[in-house]
C-alpha positions as CSV (number, residue, x, y, z in Angstrom):
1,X,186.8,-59.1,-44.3
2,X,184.3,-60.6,-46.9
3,X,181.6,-58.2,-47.6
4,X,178.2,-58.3,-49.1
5,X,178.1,-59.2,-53.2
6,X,176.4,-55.5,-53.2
7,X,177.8,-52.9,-56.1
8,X,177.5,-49.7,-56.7
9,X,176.5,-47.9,-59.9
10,X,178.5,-44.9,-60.4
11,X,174.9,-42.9,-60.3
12,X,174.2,-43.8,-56.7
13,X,178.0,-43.3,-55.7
14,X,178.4,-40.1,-56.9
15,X,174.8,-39.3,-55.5
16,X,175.5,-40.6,-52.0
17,X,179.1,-38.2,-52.4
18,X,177.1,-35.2,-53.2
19,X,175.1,-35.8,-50.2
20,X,177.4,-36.3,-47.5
21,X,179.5,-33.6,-48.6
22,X,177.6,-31.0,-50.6
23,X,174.9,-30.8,-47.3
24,X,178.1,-28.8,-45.8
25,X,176.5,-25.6,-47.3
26,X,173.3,-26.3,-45.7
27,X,175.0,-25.8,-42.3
28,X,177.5,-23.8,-40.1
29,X,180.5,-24.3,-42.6
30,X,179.8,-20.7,-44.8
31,X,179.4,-19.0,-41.9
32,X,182.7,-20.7,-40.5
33,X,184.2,-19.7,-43.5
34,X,183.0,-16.3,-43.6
35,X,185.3,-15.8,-39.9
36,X,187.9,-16.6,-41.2
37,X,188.8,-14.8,-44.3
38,X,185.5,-12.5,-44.8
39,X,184.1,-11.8,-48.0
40,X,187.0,-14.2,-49.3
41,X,185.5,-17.0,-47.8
42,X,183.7,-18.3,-51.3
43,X,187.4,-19.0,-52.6
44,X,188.4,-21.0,-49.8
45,X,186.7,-24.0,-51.3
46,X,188.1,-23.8,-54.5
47,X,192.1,-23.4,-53.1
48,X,191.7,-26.1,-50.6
49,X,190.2,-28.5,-53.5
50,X,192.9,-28.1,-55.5
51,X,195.1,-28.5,-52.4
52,X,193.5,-31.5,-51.8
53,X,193.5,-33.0,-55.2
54,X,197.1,-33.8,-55.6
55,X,197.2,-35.9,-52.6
56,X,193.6,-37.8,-53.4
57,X,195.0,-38.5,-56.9
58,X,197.9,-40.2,-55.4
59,X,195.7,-41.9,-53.3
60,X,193.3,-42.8,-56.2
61,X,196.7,-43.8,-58.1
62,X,197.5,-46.2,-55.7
63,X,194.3,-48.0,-55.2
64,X,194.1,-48.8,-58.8
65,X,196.6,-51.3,-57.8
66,X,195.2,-53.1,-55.4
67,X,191.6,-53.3,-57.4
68,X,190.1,-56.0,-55.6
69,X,190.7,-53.9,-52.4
70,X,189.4,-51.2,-50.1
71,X,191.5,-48.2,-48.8
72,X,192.2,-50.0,-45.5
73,X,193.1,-53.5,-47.0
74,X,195.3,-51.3,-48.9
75,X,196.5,-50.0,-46.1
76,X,197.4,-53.1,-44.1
77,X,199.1,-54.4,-47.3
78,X,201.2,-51.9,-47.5
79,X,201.7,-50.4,-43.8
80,X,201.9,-53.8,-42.3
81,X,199.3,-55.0,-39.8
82,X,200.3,-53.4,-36.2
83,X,201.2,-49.9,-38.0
84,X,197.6,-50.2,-40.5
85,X,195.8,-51.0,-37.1
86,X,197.0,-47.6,-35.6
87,X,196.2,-45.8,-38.7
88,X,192.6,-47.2,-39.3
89,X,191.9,-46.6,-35.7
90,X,192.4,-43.5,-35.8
91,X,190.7,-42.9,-38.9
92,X,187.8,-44.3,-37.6
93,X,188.0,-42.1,-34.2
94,X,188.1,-39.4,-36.0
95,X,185.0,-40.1,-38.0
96,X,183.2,-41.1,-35.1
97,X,183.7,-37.9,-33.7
98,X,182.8,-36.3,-36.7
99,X,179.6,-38.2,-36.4
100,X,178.6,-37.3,-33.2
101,X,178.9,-33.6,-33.6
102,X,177.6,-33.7,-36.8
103,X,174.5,-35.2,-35.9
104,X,174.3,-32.8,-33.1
105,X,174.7,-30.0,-35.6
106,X,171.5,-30.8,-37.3
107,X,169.3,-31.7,-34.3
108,X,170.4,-28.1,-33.2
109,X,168.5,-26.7,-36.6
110,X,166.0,-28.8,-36.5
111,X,164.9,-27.3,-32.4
112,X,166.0,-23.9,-33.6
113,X,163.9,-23.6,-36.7
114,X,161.6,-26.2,-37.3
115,X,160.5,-27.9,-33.4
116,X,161.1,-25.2,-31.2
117,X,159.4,-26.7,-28.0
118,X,160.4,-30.5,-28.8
119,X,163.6,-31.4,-26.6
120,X,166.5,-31.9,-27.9
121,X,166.7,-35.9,-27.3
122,X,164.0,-36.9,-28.8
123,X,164.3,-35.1,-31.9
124,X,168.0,-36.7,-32.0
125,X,166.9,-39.8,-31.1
126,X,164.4,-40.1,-34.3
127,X,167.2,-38.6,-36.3
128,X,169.4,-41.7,-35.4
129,X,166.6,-44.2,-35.0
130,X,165.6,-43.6,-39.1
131,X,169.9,-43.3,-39.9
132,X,169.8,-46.7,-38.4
133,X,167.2,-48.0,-40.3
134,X,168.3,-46.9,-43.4
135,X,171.9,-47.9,-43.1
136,X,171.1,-51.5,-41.5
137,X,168.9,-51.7,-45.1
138,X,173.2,-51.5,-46.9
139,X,174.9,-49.4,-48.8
140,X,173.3,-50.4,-52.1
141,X,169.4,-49.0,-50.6
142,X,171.1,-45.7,-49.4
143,X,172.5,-45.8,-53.1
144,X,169.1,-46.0,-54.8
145,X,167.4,-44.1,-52.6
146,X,170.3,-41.1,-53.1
147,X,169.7,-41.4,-57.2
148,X,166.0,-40.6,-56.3
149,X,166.1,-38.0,-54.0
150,X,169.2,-36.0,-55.5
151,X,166.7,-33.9,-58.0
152,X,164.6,-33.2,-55.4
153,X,167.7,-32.1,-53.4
154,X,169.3,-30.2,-56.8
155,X,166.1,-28.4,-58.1
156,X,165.0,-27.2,-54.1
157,X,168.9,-25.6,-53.6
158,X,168.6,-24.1,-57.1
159,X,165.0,-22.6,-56.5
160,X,166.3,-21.2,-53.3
161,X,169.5,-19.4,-54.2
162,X,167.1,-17.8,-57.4
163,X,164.8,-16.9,-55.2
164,X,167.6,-15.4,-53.1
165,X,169.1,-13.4,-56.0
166,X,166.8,-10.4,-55.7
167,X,167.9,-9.4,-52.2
168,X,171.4,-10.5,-52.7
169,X,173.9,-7.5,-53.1
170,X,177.1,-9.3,-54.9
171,X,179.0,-6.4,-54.4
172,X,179.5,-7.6,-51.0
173,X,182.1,-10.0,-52.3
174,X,184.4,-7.2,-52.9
175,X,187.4,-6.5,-52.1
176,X,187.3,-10.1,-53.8
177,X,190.9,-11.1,-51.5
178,X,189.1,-10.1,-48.3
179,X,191.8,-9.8,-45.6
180,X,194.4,-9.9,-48.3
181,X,195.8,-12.5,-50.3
182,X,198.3,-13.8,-47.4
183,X,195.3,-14.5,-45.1
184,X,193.5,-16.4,-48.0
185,X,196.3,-18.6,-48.7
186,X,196.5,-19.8,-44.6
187,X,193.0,-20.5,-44.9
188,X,193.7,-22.7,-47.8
189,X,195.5,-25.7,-45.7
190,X,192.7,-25.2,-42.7
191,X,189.9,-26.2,-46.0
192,X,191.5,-29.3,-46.2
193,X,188.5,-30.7,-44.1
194,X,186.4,-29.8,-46.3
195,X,187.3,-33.2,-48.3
196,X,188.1,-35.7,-45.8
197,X,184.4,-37.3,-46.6
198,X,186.4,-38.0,-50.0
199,X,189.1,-40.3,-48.3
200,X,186.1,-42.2,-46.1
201,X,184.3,-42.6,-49.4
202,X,187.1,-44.9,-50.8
203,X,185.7,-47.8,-48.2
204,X,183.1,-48.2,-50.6
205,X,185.5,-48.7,-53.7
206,X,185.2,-52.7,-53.4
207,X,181.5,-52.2,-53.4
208,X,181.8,-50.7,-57.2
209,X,180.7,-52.5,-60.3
210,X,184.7,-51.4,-61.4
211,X,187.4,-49.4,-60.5
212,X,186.6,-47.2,-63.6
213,X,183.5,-46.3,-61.9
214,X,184.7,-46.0,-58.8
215,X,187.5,-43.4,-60.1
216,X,185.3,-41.6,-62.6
217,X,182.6,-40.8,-59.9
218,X,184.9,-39.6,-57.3
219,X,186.4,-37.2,-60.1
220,X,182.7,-35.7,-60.8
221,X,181.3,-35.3,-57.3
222,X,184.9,-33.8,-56.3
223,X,184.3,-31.4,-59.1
224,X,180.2,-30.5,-58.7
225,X,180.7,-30.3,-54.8
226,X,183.8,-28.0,-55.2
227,X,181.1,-25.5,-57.3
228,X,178.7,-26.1,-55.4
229,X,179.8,-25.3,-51.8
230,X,181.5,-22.5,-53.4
231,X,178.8,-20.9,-55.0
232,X,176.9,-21.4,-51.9
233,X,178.8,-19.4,-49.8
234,X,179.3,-16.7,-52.7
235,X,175.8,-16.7,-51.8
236,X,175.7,-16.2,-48.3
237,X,177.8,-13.7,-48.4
238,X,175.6,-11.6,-51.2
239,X,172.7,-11.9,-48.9
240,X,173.7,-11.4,-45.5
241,X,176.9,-9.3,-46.4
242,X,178.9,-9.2,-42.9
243,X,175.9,-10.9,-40.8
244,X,176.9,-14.2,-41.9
245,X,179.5,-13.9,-39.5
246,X,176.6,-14.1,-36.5
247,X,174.7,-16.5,-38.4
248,X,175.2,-20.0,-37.6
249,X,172.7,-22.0,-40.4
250,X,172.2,-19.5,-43.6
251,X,170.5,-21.9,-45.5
252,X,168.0,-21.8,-43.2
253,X,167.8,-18.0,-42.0
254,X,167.9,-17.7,-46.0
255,X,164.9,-20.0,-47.3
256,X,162.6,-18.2,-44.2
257,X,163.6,-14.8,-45.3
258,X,162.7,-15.2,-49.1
259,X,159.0,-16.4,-50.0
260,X,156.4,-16.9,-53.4
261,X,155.1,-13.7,-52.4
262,X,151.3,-13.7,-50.6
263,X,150.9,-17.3,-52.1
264,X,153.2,-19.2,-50.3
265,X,154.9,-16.9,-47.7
266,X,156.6,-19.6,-45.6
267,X,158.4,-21.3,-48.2
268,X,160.9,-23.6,-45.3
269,X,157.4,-26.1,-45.5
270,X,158.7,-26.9,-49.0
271,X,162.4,-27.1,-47.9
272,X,162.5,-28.3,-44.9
273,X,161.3,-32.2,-46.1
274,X,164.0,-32.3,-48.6
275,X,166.4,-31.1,-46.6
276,X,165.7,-33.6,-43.6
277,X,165.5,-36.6,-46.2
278,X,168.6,-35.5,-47.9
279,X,170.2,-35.8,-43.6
280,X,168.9,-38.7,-43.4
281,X,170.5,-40.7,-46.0
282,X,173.8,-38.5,-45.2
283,X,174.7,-39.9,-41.6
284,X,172.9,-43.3,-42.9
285,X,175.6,-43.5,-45.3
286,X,178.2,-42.5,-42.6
287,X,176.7,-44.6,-40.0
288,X,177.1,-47.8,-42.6
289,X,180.8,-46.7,-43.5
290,X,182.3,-46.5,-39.7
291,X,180.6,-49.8,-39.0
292,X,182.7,-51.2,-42.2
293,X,185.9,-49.8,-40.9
294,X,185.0,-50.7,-37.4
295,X,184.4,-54.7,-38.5
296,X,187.7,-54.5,-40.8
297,X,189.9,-53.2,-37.4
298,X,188.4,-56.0,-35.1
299,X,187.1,-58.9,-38.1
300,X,183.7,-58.9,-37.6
301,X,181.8,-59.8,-40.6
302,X,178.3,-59.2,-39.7
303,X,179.5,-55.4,-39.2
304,X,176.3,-54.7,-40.1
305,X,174.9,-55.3,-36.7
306,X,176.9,-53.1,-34.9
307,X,175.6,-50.1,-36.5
308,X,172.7,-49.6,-33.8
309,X,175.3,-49.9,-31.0
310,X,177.7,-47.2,-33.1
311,X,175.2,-45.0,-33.3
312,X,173.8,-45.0,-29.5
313,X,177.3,-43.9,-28.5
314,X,177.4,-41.5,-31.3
315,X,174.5,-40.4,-29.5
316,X,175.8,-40.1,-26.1
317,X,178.7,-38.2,-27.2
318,X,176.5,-35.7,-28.9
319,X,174.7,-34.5,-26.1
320,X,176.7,-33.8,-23.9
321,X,177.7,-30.0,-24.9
322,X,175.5,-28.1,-23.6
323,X,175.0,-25.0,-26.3
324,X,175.1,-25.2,-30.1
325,X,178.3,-23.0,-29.9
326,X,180.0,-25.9,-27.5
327,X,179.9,-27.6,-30.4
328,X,181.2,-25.3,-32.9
329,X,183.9,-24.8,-30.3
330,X,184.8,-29.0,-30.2
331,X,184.7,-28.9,-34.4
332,X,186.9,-26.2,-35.1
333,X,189.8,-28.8,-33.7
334,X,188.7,-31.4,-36.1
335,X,188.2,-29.2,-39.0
336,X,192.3,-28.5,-38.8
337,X,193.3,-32.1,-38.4
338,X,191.0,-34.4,-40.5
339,X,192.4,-32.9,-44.3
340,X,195.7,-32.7,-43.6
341,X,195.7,-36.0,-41.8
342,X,194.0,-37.6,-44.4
343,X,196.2,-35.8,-47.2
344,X,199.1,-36.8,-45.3
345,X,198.0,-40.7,-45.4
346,X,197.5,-40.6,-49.1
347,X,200.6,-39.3,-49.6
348,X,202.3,-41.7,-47.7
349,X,201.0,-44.9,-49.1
350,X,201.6,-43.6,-52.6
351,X,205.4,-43.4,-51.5
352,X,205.4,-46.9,-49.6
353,X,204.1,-48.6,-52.8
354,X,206.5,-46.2,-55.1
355,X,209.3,-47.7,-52.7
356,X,208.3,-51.3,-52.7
357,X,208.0,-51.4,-56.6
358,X,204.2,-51.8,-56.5
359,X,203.9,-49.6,-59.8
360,X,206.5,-51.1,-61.3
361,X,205.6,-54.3,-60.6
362,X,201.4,-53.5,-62.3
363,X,203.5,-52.1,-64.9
364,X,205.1,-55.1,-65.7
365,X,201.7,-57.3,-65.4
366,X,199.8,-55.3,-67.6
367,X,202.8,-55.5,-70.6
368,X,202.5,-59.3,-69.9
């Protein structure tokens, strides 16, 4: 599929990374988290990134042979076509689904904290109508526009977690293995889809200035998002202690609860802004990616076009649970399949091109 002669900076990929996946501690994951293993639920992160790292290197590992490639050309080159169909189709399913109740997710906070008396469609139907725009605009716009709003985004999480700290008891993370350590390491595996943004995020690698980039940039938002959802929910936990378990947005219950004092009580006016921007470019980003895959699985070109269509159906789907907890109920699935189905791919292409030589065979070109 030829694409547009757009690249990528490593600046505006590793900025559009931290966005899609560092906005995870902006909603229901801590507190999804938090069920699971308690007050061990700031660790989780950090196992299940280094669970996921050692198939994502292999993965990395194998694109650097096909440089001139994306992950699903890769895919087809080494799976064969009827067998990289399946395996793409799926993929893009289950990023589609992921869309849908994603975007759901966020029109829920916006009507539960922000538009109260709006309905629900049309404050999900502007949310999709400005994704649209922005991610008919390409993948290098929602780049640039990432690399300028990513202070914005940095220096309003920081104020808020400092702002937190006073009211924040961090002797709430203790006993520091929560259920136990047995209970912690299950909850490891079920993290796994913590990442899977990382494996959609290699569709962009043929839109990098080099693979260099491309591998480098990955490496660094792995790392800060890793911290950062971490910390995050270290956080949470600090400040809501065992009621983060009946809280479904903390970032939000968080930056109304803490304030400037008499000057500027209702800080979320500051937040809020960022916040929606930093959503915006997120599901733009998305939007633009599972047209990509969806063009590479049927050879459309001008994939570009089907974006709108993508996300009226993305639409659709969203609404129709009924309650925010339907659709906490219909991720949890998802949340157990999409890392260890995406660590399982990797892991499997890095042993079909082990087994047809393809290492061997760069090895011997780059000795040439």
């Amino acid at each position: 599929m030829k694409q547009q002669q757009v690249k990528l900076g490593i600046r505006e990929y590793v900025c559009i990374a931290f966005l899609m996946i560092g906005m995870k501690g902006t909603e229901d994951t801590p507190s999804m988290l938090f069920s699971h293993v308690q007050n061990a639920a700031w660790m989780v992160p950090l196992l299940s990134g280094g669970l996921f790292f050692i198939p994502f290197f292999l993965l990395l590992k194998t694109l650097s042979l096909f440089q001139d490639k994306n992950v699903f050309e890769v895919i087809q080159q080494l799976l064969g076509k009827y067998i990289a169909f399946f395996v793409s189709f799926i993929i893009f399913i289950m990023n589609s689904y992921a869309i849908s109740l994603d975007t759901r997710t966020y029109t829920n906070i916006i009507r539960a904290y922000y538009f109260t008396t709006t309905p629900r469609l049309v404050l999900y139907g502007i949310l999709m109508v400005v994704c649209v725009y922005a991610a008919k605009k390409g993948i290098q716009r929602i780049g640039s526009i990432s690399y300028i709003l990513i202070f914005y985004v940095a220096l309003s999480f920081f104020i808020a977690f400092w702002l937190s700290l006073d009211d924040s008891q961090f002797a709430s993370i203790f006993p520091i293995w929560g259920p136990g350590k047995l209970e912690l390491l299950k909850a490891a595996p079920s993290g796994l889809g913590l990442w899977g943004e990382f494996f959609i995020l290699t569709s962009l690698y043929s839109f990098m200035t080099s693979f260099k980039d491309f591998r480098n940039g990955t490496w660094i938002a792995f790392g800060c998002v890793v911290i950062q959802l971490s910390l995050a929910t270290m956080l949470f936990i600090a400040l809501f202690d065992k009621g983060l378990v009946v809280i479904g947005y903390p970032f939000h219950v968080a930056i109304r609860y803490i304030s400037l004092g008499e000057f500027l009580p209702n800080i979320e006016t500051l937040f809020f802004p960022i916040w929606l921007s930093a959503a915006f470019i997120r599901f733009a980003a998305f939007l633009f990616i599972n047209a990509l895959i969806f063009g590479h699985l049927f050879k459309i070109k001008e994939y570009q076009y089907l974006i709108p269509s993508l996300a009226t159906i993305y639409l659709l789907i969203g609404m129709i649970p009924e309650t925010p907890n339907d659709v906490a109920q219909l991720k949890e699935p998802l949340r157990y399949i999409a890392g260890p189905t995406f660590a399982a791919i990797s892991i499997i292409l890095w042993l079909t091109a082990w087994f047809k030589g393809e290492f061997k065979h760069a090895k011997n070109k780059n000795n040439m």
